[in-house]
N, C-alpha and C positions, 0 to 999 in steps of 0.2 A: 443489562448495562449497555450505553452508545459505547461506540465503537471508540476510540480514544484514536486522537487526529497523532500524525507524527511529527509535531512540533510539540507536543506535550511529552514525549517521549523519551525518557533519560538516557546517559550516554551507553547504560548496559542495555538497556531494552534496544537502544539500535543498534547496537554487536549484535544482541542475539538474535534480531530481526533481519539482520544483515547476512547472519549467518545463516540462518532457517534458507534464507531465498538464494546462498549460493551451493548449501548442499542439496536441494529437491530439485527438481527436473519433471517433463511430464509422466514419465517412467516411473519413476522413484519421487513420490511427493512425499511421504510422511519423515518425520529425522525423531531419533529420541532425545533426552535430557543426556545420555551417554557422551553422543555421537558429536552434540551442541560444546558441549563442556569440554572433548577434547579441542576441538577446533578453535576455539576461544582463550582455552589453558597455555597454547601454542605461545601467545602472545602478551600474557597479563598471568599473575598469581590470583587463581578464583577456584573457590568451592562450586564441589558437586552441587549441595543443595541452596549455593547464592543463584545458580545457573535455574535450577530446578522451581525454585521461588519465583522467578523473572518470568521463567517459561509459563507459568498458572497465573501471574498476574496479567501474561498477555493473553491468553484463553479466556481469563475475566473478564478483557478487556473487548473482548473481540475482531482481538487481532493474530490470533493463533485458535485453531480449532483441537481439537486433544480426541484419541478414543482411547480407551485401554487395549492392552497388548500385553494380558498376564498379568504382572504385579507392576508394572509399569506404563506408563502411557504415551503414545507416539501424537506426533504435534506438528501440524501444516498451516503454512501460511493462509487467511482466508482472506486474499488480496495480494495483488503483486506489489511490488515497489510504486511503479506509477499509479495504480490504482489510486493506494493510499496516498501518495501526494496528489491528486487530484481530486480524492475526497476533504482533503484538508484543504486544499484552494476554495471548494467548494463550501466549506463550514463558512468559510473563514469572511467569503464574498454575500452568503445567505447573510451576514448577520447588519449589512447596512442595507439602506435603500435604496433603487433602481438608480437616482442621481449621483449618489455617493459610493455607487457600485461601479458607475461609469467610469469618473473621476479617478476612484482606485488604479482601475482596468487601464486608464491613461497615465496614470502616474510609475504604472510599472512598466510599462511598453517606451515611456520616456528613455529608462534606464539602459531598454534592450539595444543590444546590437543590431548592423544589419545582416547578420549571418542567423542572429536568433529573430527576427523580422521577418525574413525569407522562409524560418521554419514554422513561424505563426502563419506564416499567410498559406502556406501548405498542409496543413492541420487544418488549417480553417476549410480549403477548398474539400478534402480529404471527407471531412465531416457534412458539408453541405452534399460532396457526391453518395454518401449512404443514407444521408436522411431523403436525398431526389431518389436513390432505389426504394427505398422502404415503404413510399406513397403508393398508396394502392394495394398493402399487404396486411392481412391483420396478425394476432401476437402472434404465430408462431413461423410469420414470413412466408408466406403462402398468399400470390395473389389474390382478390378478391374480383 
């Protein structure tokens, strides 16, 4: 199954998506259906297995990965936050034409400030200074 973008994402799948990425760390990645469902109970009246339902249809989805751990199964995000928003930018931009792709790309930078302008144009430099290292290297970054 593709990966499901995070604008197709319902308001509990970003709780629980939300949730999964503020309890994992590089230390501690995997969280159970337990640990999700207290965190989330805090704040809203929700079943263990509404929590637990959500959590598998985002492993379906390919947005949580699942192993078992006993009779239960522990669950990690398989992407960060920004990732998947920039996979979904990504979907979102593949689906017109390189003109209509431009035009888009203009029509939202119209919108930006010049604080979020300053931060495109820094991202931009940031990206062309690793793709100028990478020239010269094959896949595993290793000069040639």
């Amino acid at each position: 199954m593709a990966r499901k973008s995070i604008n197709r994402l319902g308001e509990l799948e970003r709780a629980v998506m939300e949730t999964v990425w503020a309890m994992t760390t590089p230390e501690r990645r995997t969280v159970s259906v337990r640990e999700v469902h207290q965190a989330l109970s805090t704040g809203r009246d929700i079943a263990y297995t509404t929590v637990m339902t959500v959590m598998g249809r985002l492993a379906e989805g390919d947005l949580l990965s699942r192993q078992r751990s006993g009779r239960a199964y522990l669950y990690a995000a398989v992407g960060t936050r920004e990732e998947l928003t920039a996979s979904t930018m990504r979907e979102q931009l593949n689906t017109v034409n390189a003109e209509d792709r431009r035009a888009a790309i203009l029509h939202f930078l119209d919108d930006a400030s010049a604080d979020e302008i300053s931060e495109l144009k820094a991202a931009l430099a940031e990206v062309e200074a690793r793709q100028a290292g990478s020239i010269g290297k094959d896949s595993k970054g290793v000069r040639r």
